[in-house]
TORPA-484092 format. One record per atom (N, C-alpha, C): residue number from 1; residue in three letters; atom name; x negated, z, y. Coordinates in nm, 4 decimals. Example, Ala and Ser with C-alpha at 12.3 -4.5 7.8 and 13.67 -1.06 7.14 Angstrom:
REM residues 2
<site 1 ala N <-1.3190 0.7800 -0.5690>>
<site 1 ala CA <-1.2300 0.7800 -0.4500>>
<site 1 ala C <-1.3200 0.7800 -0.3300>>
<site 2 ser N <-1.2850 0.7080 -0.2250>>
<site 2 ser CA <-1.3670 0.7140 -0.1060>>
<site 2 ser C <-1.2900 0.7870 0.0030>>
END
This chain:
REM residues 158
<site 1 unk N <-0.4173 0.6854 -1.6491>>
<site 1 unk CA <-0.5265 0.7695 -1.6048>>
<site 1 unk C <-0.4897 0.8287 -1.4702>>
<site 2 unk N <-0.5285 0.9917 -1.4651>>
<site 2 unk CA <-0.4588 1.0207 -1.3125>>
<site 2 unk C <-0.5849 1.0382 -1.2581>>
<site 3 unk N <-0.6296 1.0204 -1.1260>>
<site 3 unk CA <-0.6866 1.0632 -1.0079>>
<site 3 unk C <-0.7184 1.1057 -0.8624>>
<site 4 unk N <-0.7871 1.1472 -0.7685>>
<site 4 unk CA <-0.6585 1.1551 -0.7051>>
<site 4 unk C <-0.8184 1.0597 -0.5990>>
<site 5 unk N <-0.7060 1.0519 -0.4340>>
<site 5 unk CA <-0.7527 0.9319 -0.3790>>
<site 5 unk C <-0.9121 0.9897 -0.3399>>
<site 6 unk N <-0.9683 1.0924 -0.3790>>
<site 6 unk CA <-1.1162 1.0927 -0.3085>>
<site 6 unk C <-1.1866 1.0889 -0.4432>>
<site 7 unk N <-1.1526 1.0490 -0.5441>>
<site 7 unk CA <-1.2060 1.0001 -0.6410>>
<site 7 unk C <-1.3046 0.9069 -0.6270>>
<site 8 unk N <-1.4822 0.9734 -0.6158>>
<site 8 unk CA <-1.5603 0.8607 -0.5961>>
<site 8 unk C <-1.5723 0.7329 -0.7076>>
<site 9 unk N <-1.5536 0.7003 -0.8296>>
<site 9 unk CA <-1.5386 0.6133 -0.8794>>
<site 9 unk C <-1.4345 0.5287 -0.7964>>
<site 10 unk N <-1.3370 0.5519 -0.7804>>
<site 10 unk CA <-1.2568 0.4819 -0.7506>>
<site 10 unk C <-1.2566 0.4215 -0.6310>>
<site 11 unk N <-1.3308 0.4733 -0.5607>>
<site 11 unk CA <-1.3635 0.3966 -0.3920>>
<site 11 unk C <-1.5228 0.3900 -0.3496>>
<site 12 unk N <-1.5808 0.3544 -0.5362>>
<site 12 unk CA <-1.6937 0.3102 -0.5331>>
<site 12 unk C <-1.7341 0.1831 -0.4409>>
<site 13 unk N <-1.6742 0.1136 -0.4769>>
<site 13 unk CA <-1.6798 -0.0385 -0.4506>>
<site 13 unk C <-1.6321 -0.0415 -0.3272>>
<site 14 unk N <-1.5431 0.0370 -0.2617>>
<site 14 unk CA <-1.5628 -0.0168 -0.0887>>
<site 14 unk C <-1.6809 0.0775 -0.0038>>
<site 15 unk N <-1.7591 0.1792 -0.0901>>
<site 15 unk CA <-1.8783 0.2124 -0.0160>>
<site 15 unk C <-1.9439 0.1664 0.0034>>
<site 16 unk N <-1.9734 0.1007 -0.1192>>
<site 16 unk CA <-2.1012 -0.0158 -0.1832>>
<site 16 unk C <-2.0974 -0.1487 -0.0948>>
<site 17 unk N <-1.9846 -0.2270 -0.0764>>
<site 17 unk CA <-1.9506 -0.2994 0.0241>>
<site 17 unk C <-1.9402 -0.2681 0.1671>>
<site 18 unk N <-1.9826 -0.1519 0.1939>>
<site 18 unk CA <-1.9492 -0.1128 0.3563>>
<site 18 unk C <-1.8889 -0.1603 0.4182>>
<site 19 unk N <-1.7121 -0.2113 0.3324>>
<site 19 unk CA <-1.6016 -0.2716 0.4299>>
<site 19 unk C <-1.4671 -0.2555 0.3300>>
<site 20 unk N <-1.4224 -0.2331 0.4019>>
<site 20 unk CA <-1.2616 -0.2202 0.3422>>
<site 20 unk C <-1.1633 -0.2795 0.4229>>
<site 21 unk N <-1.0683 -0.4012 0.3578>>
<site 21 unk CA <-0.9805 -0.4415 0.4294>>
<site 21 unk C <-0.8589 -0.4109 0.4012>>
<site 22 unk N <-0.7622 -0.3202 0.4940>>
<site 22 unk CA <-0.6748 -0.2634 0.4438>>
<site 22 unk C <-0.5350 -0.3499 0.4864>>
<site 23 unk N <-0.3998 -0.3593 0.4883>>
<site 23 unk CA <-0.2584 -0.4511 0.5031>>
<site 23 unk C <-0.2200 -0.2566 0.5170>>
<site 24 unk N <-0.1027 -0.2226 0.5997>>
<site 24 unk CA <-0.0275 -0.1524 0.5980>>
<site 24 unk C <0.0959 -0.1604 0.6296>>
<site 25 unk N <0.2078 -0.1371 0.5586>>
<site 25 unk CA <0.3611 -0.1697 0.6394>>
<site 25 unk C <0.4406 -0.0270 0.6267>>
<site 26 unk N <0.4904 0.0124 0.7256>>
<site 26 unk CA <0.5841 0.1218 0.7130>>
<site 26 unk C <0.7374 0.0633 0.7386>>
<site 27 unk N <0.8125 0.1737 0.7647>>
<site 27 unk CA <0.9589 0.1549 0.7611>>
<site 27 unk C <0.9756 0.1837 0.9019>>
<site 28 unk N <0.9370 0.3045 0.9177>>
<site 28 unk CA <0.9487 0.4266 1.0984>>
<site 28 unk C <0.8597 0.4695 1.1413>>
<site 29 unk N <0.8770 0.5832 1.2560>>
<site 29 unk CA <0.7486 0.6120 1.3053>>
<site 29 unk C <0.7173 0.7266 1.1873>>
<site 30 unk N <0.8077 0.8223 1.1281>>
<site 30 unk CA <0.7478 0.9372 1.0413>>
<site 30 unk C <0.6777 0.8403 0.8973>>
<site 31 unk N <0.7208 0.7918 0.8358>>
<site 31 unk CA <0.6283 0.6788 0.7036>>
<site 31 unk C <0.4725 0.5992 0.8114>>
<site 32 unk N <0.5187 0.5599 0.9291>>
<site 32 unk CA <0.3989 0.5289 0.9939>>
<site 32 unk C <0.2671 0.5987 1.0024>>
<site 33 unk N <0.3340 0.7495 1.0373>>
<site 33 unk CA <0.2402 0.8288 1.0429>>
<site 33 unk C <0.2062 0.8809 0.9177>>
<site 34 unk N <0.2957 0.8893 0.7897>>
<site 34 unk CA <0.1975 0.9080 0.6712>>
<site 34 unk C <0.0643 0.7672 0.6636>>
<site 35 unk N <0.0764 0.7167 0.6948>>
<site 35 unk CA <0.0127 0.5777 0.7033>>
<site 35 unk C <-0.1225 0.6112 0.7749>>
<site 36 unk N <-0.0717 0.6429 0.8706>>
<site 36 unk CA <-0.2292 0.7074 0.9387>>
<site 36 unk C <-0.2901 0.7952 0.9103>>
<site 37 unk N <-0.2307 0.9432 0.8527>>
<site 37 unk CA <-0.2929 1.0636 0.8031>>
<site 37 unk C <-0.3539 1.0107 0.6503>>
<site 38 unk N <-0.3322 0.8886 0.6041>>
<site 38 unk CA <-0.3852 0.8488 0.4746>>
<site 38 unk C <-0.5014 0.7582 0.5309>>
<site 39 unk N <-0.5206 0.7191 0.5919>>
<site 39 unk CA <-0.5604 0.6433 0.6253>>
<site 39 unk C <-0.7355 0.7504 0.7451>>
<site 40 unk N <-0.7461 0.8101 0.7667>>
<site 40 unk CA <-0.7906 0.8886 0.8440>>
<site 40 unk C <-0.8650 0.9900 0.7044>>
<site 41 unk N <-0.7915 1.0291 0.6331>>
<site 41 unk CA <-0.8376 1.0753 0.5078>>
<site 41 unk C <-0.9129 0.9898 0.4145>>
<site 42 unk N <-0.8901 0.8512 0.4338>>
<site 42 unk CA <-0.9782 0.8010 0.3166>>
<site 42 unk C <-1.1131 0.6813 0.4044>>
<site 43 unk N <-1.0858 0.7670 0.5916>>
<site 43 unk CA <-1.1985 0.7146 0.6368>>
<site 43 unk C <-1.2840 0.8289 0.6331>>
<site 44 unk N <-1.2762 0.9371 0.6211>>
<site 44 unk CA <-1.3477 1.0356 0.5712>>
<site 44 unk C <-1.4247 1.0311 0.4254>>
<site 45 unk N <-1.3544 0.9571 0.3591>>
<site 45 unk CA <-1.4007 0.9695 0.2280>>
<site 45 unk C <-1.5069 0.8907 0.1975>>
<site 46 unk N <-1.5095 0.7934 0.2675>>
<site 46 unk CA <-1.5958 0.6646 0.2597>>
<site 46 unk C <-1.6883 0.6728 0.3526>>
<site 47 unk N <-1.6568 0.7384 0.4375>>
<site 47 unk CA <-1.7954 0.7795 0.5461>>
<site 47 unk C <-1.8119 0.7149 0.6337>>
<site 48 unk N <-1.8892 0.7268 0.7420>>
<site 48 unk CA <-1.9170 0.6105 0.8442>>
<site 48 unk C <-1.9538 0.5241 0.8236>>
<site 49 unk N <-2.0596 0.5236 0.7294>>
<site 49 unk CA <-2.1046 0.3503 0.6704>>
<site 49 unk C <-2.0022 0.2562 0.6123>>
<site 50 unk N <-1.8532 0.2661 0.5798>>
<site 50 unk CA <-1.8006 0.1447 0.5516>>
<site 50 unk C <-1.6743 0.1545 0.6485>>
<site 51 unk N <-1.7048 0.0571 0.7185>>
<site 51 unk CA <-1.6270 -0.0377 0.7791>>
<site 51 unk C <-1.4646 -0.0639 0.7493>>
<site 52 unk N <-1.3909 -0.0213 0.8013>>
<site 52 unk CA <-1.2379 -0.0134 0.7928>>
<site 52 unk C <-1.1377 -0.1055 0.8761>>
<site 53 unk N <-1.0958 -0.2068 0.8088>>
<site 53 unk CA <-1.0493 -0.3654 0.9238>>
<site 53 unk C <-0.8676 -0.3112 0.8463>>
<site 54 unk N <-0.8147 -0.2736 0.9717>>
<site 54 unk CA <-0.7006 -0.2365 0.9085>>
<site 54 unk C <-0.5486 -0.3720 1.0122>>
<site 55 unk N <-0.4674 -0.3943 0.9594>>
<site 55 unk CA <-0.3179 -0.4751 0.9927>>
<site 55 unk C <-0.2451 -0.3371 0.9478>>
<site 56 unk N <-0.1511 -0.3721 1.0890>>
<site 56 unk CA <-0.0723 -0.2402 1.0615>>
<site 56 unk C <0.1127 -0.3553 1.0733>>
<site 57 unk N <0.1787 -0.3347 0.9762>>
<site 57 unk CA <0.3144 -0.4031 0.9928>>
<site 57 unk C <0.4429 -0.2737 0.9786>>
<site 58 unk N <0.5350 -0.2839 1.1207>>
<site 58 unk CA <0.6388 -0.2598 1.0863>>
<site 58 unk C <0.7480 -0.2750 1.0017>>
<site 59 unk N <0.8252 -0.2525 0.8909>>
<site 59 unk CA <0.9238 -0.3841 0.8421>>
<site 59 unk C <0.9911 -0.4486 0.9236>>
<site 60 unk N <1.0512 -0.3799 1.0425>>
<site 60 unk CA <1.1619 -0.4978 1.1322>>
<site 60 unk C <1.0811 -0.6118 1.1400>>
<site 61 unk N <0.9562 -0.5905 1.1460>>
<site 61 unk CA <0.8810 -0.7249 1.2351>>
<site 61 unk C <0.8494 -0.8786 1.1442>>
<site 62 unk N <0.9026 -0.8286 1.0052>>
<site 62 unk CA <0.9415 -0.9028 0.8872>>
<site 62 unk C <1.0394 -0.9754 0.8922>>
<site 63 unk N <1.1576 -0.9738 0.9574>>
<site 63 unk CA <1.2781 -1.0242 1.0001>>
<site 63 unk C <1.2497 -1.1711 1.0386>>
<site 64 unk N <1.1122 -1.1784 1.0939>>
<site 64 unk CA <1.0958 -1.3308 1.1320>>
<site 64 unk C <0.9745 -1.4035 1.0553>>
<site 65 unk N <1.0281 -1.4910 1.0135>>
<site 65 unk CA <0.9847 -1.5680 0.9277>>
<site 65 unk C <0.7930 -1.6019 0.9240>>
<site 66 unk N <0.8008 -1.6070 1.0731>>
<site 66 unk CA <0.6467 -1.6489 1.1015>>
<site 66 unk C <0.6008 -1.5102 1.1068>>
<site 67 unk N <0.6022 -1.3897 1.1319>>
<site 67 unk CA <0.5430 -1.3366 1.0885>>
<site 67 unk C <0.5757 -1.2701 0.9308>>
<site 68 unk N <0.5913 -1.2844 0.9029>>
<site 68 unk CA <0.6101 -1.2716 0.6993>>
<site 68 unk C <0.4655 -1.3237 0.7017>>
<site 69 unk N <0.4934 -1.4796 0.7426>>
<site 69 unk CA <0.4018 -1.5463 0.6943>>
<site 69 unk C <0.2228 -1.5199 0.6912>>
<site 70 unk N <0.1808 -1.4343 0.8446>>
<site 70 unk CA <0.0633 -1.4012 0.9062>>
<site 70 unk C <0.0624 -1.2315 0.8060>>
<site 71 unk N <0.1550 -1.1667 0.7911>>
<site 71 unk CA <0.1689 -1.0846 0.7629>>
<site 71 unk C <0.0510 -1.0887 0.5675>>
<site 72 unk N <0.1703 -1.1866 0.5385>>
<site 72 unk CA <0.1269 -1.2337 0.3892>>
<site 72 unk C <-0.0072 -1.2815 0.3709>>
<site 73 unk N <-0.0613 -1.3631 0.4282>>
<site 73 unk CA <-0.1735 -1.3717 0.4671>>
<site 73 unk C <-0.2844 -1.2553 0.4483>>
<site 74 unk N <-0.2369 -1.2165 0.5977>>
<site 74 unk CA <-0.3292 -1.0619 0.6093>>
<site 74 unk C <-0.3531 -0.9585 0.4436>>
<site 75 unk N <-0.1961 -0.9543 0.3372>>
<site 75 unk CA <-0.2294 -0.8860 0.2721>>
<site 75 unk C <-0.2820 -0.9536 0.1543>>
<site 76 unk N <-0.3429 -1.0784 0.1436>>
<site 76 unk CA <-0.3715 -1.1765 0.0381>>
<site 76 unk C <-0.5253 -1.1280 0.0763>>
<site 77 unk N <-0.5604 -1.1306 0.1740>>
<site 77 unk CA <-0.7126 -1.0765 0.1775>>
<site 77 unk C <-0.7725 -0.9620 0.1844>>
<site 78 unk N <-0.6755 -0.8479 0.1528>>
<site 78 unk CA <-0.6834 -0.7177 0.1304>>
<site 78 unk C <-0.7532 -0.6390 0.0262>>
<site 79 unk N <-0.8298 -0.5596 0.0699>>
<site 79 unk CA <-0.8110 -0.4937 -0.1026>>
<site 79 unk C <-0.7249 -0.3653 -0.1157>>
<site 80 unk N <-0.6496 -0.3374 -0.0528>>
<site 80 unk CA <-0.5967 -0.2087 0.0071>>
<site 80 unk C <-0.4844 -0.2672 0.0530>>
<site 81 unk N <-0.3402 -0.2480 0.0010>>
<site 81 unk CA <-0.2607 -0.2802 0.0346>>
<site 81 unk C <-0.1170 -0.1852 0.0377>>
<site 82 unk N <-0.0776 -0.1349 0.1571>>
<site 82 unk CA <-0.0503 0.0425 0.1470>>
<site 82 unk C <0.1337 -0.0218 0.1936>>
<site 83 unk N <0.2588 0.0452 0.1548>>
<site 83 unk CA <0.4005 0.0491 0.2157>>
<site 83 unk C <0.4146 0.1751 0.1853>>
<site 84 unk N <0.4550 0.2432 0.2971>>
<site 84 unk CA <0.4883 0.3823 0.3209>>
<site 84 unk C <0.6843 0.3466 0.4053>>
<site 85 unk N <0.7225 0.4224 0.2936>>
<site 85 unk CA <0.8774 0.3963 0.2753>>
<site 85 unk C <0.9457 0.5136 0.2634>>
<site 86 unk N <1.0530 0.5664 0.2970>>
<site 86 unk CA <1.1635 0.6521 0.2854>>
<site 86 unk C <1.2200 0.6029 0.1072>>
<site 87 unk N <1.2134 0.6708 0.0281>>
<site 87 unk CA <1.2482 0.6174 -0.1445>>
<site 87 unk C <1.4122 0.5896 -0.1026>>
<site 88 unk N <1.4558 0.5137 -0.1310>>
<site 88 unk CA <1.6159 0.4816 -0.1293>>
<site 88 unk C <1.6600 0.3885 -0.2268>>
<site 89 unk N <1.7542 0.3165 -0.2397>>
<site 89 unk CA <1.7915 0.1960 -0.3770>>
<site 89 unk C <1.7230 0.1209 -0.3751>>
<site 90 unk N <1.6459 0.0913 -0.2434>>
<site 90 unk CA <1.5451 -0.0756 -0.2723>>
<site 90 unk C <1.4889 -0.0662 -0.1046>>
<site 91 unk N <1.4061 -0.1882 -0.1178>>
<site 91 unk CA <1.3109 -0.2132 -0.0233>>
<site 91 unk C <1.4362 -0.3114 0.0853>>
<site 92 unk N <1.4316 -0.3168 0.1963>>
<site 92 unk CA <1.4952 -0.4510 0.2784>>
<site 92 unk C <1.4368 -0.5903 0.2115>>
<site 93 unk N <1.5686 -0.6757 0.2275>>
<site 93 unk CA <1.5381 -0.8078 0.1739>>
<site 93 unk C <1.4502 -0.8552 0.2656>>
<site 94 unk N <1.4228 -0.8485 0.3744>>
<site 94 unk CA <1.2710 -0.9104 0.5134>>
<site 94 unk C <1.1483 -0.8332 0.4051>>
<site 95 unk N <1.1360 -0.7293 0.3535>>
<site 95 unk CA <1.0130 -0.6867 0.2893>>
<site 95 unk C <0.9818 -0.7153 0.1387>>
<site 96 unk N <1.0674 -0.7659 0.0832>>
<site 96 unk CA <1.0405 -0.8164 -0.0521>>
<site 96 unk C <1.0323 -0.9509 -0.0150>>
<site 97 unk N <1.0782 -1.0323 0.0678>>
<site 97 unk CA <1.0675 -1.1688 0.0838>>
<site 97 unk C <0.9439 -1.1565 0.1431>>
<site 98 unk N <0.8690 -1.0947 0.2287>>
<site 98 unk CA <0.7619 -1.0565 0.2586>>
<site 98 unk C <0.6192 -1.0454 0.1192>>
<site 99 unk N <0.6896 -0.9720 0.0127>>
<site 99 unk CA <0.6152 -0.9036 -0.1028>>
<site 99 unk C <0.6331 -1.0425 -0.1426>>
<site 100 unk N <0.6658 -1.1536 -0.2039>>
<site 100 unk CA <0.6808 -1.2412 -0.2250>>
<site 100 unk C <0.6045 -1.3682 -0.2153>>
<site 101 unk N <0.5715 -1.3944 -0.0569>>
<site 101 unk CA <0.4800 -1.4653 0.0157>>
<site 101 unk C <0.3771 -1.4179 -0.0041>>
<site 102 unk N <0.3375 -1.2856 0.0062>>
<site 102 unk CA <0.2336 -1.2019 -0.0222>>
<site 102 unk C <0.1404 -1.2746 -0.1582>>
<site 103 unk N <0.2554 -1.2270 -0.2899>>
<site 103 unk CA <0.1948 -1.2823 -0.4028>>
<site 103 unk C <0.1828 -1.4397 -0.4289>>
<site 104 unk N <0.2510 -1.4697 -0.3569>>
<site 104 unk CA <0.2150 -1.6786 -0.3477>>
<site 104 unk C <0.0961 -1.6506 -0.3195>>
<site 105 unk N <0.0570 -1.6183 -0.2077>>
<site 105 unk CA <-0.1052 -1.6269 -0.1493>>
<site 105 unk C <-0.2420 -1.5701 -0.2252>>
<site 106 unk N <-0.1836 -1.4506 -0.3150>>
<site 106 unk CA <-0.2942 -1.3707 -0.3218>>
<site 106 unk C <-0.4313 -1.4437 -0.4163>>
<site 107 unk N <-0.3869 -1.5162 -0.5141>>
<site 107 unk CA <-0.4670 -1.5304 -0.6216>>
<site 107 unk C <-0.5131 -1.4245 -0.7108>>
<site 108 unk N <-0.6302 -1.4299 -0.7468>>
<site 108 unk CA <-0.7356 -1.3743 -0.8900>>
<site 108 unk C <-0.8138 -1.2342 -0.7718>>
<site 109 unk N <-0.7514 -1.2195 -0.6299>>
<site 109 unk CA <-0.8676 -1.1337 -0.6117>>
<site 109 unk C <-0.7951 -0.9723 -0.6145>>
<site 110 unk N <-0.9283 -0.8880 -0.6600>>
<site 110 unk CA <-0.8450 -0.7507 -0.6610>>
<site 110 unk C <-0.8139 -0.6676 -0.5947>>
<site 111 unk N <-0.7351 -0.6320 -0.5991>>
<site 111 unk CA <-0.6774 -0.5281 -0.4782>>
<site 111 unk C <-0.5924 -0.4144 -0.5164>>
<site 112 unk N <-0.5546 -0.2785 -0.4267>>
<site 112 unk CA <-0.5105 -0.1356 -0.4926>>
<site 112 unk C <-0.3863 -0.1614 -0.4153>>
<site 113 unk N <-0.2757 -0.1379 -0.4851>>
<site 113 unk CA <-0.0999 -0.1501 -0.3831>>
<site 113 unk C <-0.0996 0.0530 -0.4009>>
<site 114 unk N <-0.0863 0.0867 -0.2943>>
<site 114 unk CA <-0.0124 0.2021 -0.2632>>
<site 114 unk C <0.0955 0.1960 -0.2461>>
<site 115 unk N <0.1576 0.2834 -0.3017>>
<site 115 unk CA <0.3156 0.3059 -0.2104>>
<site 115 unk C <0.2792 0.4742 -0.1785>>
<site 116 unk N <0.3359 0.4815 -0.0925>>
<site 116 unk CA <0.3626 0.6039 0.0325>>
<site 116 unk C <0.5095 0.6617 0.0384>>
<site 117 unk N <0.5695 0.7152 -0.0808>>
<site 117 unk CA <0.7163 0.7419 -0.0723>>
<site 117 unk C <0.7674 0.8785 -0.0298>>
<site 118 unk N <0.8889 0.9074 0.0607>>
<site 118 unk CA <0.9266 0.9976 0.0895>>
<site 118 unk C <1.0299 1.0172 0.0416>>
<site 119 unk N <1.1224 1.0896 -0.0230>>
<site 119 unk CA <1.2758 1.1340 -0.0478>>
<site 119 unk C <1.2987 1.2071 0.1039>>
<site 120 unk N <1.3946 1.1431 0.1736>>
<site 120 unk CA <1.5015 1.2089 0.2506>>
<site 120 unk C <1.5493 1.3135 0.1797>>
<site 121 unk N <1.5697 1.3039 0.0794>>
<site 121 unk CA <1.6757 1.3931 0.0300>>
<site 121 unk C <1.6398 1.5252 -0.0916>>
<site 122 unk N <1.5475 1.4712 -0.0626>>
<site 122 unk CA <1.4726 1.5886 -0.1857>>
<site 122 unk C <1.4765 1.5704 -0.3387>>
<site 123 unk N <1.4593 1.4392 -0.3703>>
<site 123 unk CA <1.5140 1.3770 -0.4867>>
<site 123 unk C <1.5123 1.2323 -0.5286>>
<site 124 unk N <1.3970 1.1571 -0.5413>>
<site 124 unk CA <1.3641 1.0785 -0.5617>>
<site 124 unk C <1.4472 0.9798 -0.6218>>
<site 125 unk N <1.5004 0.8412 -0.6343>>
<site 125 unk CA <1.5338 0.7969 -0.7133>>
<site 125 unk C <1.4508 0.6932 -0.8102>>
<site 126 unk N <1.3488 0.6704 -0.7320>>
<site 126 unk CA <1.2354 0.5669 -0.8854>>
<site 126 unk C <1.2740 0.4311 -0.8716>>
<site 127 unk N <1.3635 0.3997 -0.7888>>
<site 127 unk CA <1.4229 0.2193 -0.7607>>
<site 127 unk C <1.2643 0.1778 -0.6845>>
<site 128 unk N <1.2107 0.2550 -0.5978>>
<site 128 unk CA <1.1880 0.1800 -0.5399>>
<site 128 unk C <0.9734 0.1664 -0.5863>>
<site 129 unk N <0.9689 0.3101 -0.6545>>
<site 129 unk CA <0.8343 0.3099 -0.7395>>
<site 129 unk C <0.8517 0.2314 -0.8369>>
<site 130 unk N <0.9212 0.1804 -0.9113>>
<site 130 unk CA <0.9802 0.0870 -1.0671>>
<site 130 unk C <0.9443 -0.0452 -0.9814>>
<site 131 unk N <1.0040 -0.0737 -0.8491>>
<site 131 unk CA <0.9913 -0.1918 -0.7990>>
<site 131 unk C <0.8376 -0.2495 -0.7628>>
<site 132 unk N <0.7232 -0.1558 -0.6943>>
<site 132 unk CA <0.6269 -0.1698 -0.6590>>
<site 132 unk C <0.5474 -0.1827 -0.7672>>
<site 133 unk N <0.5667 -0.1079 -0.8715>>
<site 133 unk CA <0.5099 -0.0669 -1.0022>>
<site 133 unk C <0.5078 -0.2287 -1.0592>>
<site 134 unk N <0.6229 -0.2819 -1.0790>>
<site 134 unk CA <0.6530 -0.4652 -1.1416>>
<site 134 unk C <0.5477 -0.5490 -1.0336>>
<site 135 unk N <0.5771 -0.5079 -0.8867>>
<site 135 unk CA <0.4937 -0.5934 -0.8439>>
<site 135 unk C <0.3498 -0.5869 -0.8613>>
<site 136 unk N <0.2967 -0.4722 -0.8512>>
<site 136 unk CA <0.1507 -0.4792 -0.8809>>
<site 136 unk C <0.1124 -0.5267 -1.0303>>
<site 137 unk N <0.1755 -0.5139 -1.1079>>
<site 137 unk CA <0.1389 -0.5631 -1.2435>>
<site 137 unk C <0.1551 -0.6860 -1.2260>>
<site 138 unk N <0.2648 -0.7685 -1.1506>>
<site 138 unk CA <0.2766 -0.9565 -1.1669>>
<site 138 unk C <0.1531 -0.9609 -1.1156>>
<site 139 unk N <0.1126 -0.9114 -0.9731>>
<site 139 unk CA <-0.0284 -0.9429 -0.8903>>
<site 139 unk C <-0.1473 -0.8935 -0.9145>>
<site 140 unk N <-0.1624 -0.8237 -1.0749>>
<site 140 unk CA <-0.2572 -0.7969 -1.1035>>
<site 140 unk C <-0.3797 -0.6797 -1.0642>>
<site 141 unk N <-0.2764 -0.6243 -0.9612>>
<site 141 unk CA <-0.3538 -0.5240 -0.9099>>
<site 141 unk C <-0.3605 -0.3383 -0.9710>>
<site 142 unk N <-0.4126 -0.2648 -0.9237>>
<site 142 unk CA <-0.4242 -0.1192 -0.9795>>
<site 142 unk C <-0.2679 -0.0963 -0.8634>>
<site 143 unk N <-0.2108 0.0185 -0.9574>>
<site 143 unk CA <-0.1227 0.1032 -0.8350>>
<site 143 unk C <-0.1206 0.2462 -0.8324>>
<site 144 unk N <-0.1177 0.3047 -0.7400>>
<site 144 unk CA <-0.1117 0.4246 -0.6545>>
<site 144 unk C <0.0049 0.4724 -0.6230>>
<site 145 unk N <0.0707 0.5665 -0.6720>>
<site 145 unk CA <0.1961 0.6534 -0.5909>>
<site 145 unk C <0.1322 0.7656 -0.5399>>
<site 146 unk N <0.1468 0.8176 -0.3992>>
<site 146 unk CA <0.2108 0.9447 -0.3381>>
<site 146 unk C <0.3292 0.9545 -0.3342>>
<site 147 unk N <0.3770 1.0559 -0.3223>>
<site 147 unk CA <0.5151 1.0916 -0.2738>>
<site 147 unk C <0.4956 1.2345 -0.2651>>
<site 148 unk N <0.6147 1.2596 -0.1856>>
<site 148 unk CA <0.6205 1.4287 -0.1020>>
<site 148 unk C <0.6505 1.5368 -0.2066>>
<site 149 unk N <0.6953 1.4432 -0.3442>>
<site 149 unk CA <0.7220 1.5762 -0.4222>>
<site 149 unk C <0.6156 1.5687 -0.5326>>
<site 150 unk N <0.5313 1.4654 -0.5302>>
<site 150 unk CA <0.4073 1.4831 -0.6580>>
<site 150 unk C <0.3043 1.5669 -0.5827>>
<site 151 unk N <0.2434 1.6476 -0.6862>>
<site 151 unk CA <0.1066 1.7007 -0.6416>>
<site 151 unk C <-0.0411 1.6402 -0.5799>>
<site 152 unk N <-0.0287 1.5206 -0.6923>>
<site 152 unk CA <-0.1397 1.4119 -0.6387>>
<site 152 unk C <-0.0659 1.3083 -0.6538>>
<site 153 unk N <-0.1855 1.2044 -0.6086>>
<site 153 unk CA <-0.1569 1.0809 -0.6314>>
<site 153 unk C <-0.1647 1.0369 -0.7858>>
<site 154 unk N <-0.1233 0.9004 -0.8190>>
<site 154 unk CA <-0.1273 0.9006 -0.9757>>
<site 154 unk C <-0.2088 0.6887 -0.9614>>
<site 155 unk N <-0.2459 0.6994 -1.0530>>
<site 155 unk CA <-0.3483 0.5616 -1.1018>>
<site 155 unk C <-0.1904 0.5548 -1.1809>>
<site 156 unk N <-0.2527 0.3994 -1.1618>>
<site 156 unk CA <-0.1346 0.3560 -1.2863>>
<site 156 unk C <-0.2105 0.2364 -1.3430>>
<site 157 unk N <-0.2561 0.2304 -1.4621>>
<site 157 unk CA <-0.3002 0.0909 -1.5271>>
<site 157 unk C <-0.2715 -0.0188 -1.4912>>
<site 158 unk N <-0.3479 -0.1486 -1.4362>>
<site 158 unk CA <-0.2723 -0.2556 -1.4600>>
<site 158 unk C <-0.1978 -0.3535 -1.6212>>
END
């Protein structure tokens, strides 16, 4: 099913709740800042009445173990769980060992995984949407692609 992110069905349930808890991890400062211009857009969408509790993670800052751990945490209680990435062969091993801990923690509760992908190069390769795509289905969650060369965003079934 495609939609795109101001789809009121789809961000029914964090109006209705007047809170949204979001996990964000980028790569750099340019994926950072897609992070925020998404993020700024879908506090618009939801309006002033719901409440936006956002964690913002670098990947370097994954490198250390204890924070993985606070990190993982943070995105186990999420419902909004966003990585805005440069598309390349794969994610850093600090951010899948990260994605990892993540899903130890999460349980039965639901939550939306975005990915935020950019091609450097004008040319996607799909390693790294195929990868996010497996994870949200083990963790049970809905997933979301942007990327710089789709028109919208896309739903993806769990």
């Amino acid at each position: 099913m495609n939609t795109s992110v101001t789809d009121p069905q789809v961000w029914q349930r964090w109006k209705e709740a007047k809170r949204l808890a979001l996990l964000a991890t980028f790569e750099d400062s340019v994926t950072g800042l897609r992070v925020k211009e998404f993020c700024q857009r879908l506090s618009c969408n939801l309006g002033q009445q719901c409440q936006i509790v956002e964690h913002v993670w670098l990947f370097g800052t994954f490198r250390l173990r204890e924070l993985q751990e606070i990190a993982a945490e943070e995105a186990s209680v999420s419902d909004l769980v966003i990585i805005s990435v440069h598309e390349a062969e794969g994610l850093p091993d600090e951010v899948k060992s990260w994605i990892d801990l993540w899903l130890s923690h999460k349980g039965a509760r639901h939550a939306v995984l975005l990915a935020l992908l950019d091609s450097p190069y004008g040319e996607a390769s799909g390693s790294i949407e195929a990868y996010l795509q497996d994870i949200a289905r083990r963790g049970g969650m809905e997933f979301l692609v942007d990327s710089r060369e789709a028109s919208a965003p896309r739903w993806q079934e769990r």
